[in-house]
C-alpha positions in Angstrom: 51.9 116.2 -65.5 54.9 118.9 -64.2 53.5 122.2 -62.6 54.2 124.0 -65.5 52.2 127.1 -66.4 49.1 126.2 -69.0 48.2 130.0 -69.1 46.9 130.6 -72.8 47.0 127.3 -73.8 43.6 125.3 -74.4 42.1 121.9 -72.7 39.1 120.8 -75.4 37.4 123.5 -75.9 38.4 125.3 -73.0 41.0 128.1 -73.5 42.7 128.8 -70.4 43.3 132.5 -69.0 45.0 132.5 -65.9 45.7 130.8 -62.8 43.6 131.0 -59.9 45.3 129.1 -57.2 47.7 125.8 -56.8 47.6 122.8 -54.1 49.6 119.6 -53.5 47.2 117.6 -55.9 45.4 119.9 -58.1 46.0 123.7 -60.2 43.2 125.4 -60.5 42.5 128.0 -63.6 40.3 130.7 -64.8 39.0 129.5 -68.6 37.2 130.4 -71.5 34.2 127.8 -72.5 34.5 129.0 -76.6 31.2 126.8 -77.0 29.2 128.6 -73.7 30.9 131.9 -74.1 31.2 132.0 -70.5 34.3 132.1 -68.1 34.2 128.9 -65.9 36.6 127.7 -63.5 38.9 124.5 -64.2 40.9 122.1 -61.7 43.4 120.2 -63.5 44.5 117.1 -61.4 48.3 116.0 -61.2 48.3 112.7 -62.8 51.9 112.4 -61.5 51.1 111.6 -58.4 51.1 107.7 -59.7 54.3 107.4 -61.9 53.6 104.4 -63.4 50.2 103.5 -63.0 48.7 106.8 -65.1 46.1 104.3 -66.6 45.0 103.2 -63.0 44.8 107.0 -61.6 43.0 108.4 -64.8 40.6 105.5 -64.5 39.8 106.5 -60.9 39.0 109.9 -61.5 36.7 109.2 -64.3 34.7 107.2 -61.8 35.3 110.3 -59.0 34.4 112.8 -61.9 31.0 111.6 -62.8 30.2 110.7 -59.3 30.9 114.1 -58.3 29.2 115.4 -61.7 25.6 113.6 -60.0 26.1 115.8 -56.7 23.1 119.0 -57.5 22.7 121.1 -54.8 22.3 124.8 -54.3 25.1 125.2 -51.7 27.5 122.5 -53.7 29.8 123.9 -57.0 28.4 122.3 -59.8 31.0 120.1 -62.0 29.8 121.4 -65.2 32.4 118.8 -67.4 35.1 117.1 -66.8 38.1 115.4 -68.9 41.8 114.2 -70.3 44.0 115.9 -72.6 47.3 114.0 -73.3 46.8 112.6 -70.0 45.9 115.4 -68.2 42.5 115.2 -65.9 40.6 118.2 -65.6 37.3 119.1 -63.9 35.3 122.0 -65.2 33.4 124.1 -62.8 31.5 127.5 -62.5 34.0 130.7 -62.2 33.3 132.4 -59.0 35.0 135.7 -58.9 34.0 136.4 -55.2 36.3 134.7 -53.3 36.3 132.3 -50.6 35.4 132.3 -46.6 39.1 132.5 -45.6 38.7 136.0 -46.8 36.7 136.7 -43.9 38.7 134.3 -41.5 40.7 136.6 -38.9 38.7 138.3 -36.4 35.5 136.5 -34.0 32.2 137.0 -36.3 28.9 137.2 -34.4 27.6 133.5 -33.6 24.1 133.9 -35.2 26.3 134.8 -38.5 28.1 131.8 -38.6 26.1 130.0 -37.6 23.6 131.0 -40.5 26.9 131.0 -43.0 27.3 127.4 -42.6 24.0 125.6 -41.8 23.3 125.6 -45.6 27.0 124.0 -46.1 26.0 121.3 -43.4 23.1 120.5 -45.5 24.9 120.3 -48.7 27.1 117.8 -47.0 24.1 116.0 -45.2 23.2 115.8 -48.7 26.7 114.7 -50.3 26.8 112.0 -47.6 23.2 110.8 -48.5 25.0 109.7 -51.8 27.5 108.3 -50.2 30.3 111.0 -50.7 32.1 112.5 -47.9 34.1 115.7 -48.4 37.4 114.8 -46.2 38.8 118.6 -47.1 36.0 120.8 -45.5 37.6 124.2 -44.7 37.2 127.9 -45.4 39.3 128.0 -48.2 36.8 125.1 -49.7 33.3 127.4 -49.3 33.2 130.0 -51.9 30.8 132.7 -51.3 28.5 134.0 -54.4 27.9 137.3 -55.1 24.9 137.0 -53.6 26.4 136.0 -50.3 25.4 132.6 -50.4 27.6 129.7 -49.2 29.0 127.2 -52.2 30.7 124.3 -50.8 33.7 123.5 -53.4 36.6 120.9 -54.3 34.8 117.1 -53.5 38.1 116.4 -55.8 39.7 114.5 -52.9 35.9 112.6 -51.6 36.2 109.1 -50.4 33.1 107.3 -52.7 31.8 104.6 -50.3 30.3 101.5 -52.2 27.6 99.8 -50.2 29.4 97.8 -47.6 32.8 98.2 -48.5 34.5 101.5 -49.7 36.4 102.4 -52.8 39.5 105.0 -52.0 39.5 107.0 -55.2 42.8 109.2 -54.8 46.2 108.4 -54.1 47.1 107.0 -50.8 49.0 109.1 -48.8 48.3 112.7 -50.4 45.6 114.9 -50.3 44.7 113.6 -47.0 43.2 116.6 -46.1 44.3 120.0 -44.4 46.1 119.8 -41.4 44.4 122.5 -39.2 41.3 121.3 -40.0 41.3 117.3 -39.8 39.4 114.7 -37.6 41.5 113.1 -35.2 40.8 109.6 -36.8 41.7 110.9 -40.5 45.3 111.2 -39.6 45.0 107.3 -39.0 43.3 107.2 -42.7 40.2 106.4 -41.8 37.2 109.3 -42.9 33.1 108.3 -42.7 30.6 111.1 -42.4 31.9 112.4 -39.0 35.4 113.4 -40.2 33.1 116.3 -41.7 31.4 117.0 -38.5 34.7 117.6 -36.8 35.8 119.6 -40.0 33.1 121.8 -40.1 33.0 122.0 -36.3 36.8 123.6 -36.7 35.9 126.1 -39.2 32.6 126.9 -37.1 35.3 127.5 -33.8 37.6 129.6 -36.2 34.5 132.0 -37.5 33.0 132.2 -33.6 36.4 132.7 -32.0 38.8 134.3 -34.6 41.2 131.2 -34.0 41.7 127.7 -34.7 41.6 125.3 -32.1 45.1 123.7 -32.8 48.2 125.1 -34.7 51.5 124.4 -34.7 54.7 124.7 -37.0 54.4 120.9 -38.6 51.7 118.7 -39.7 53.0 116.0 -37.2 52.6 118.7 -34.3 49.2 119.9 -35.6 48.3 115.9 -35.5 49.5 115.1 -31.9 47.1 118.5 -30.6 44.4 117.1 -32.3 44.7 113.7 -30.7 45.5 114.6 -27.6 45.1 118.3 -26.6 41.7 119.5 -24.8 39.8 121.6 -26.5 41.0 125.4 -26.0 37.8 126.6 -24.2 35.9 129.0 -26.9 34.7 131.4 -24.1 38.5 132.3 -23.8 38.6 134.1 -26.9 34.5 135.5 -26.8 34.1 135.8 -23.2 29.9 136.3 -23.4 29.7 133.7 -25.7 26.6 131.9 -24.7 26.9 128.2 -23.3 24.8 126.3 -25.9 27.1 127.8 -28.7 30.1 126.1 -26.7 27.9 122.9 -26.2 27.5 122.6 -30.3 31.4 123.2 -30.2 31.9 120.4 -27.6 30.2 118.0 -29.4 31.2 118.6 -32.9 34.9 119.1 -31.8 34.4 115.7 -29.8 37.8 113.5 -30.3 36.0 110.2 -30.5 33.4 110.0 -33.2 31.0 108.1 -31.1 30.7 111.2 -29.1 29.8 113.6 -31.9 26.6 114.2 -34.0 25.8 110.8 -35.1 24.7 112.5 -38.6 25.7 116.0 -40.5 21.8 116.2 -40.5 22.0 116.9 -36.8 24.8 119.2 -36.9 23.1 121.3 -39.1 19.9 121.4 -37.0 21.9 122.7 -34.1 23.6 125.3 -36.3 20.0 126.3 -37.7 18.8 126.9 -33.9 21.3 129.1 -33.4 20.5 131.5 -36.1 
């Protein structure tokens, strides 16, 4: 599939109005459900990313798609449908005309609001890992907030399913990893279990408290090498009366080695609810 534009043009029965936003592996459009009569959101999928091997790729994102079609939780988007059109995949989701957290990115928020903004996304991933799914994208750009103000945790599009014992990698090696600024340590290795989330969540968590990211750089590969081997920038250097078991939750959630972070997202979010 090329990047081209599919404004006006329809996927099934869903007639498509105007582009919403555009990554490395997916488009994502504002649509018309003529059966519904309701606007919902769509992610259409680049099945180019496998030249060659379509029928493999479209074959693993029917398996992702209903996996991710189970997930029902009232801080996860809903997939609503999902699809292929001349061998174009597409996800069909709720429209949510509100925006997204990294609207409010920028400047330090109060502790006890972040904190309280993302214990219900910990839970929804506490509850996404329970099934075996685990995110491997978590960033403010992913958590859409409702027009209620609620927290909706968005795009599983790039999960990792794990099967039992073994594990089943259902995108395409090498792209979609993840988001720089936002990745574990060990995912840049390719490896991601349920605390590549923690340390995820624990970046945005950092960014919200202290108006900055922990690492940045000008290239991926300089990003990569912070996060493996820089300290952590103290948080209290940016929020000077930030209290100390706000840092702790920080410390141990930013934590380089897994082994030294919460051992469970269900843990994590317990410390973030205490904070509150």
């Amino acid at each position: 599939m090329s990047k081209k534009d599919l404004t006006g043009q329809n996927l099934g029965r869903y007639h498509i109005i105007e582009p919403l936003g555009q990554g490395g592996m997916a488009s994502v459009y504002k649509a018309y459900d003529t059966s519904l009569e309701r606007n919902v959101a769509i992610k259409i999928i680049r099945a180019d990313m496998e030249e060659g091997n379509e029928g493999e790729f479209l074959k693993r994102f029917q398996r992702e798609a209903r996996a991710l079609a189970q997930l029902d939780h009232p801080y996860i988007l809903k997939v609503l449908d999902y699809g292929e059109q001349d061998g174009v995949p597409y996800l069909v989701m709720p429209f949510v005309p509100s925006g997204t957290l990294k609207q409010k990115m920028g400047t330090a928020m109060p502790y006890q609001q972040a904190a309280a903004l993302l214990a219900p996304i910990a839970r929804a991933l506490e509850y996404a890992h329970e099934q075996k799914i685990i995110h491997r994208d978590v960033k403010p750009a992913n958590i859409l907030m409702s027009q209620s103000g609620a927290p909706l945790l968005s795009d599983f599009g790039i999960a990792k399913i794990i099967a039992g014992s073994g594990s089943t990698q259902l995108t395409v090696a090498g792209v979609g990893i993840g988001t720089p600024d936002y990745m574990a340590p060990e995912q840049w290795m390719g490896a991601a279990d349920p605390g590549t989330d923690i340390y995820s969540l624990g970046v945005v968590f950092y960014e919200m408290v202290t108006g900055h990211r922990p690492y940045t750089a000008d290239t991926p590969a300089a990003v990569m090498i912070k996060h493996l081997r820089d300290p952590l920038p103290r948080p209290n250097t940016f929020v000077h009366n930030l209290p100390d078991v706000v840092e702790q939750v920080l410390f141990k959630a930013l934590a380089k080695e897994p082994k030294n972070r919460y051992q469970s997202m269900a843990a994590f979010a317990a410390a973030l609810e205490k904070l509150v």
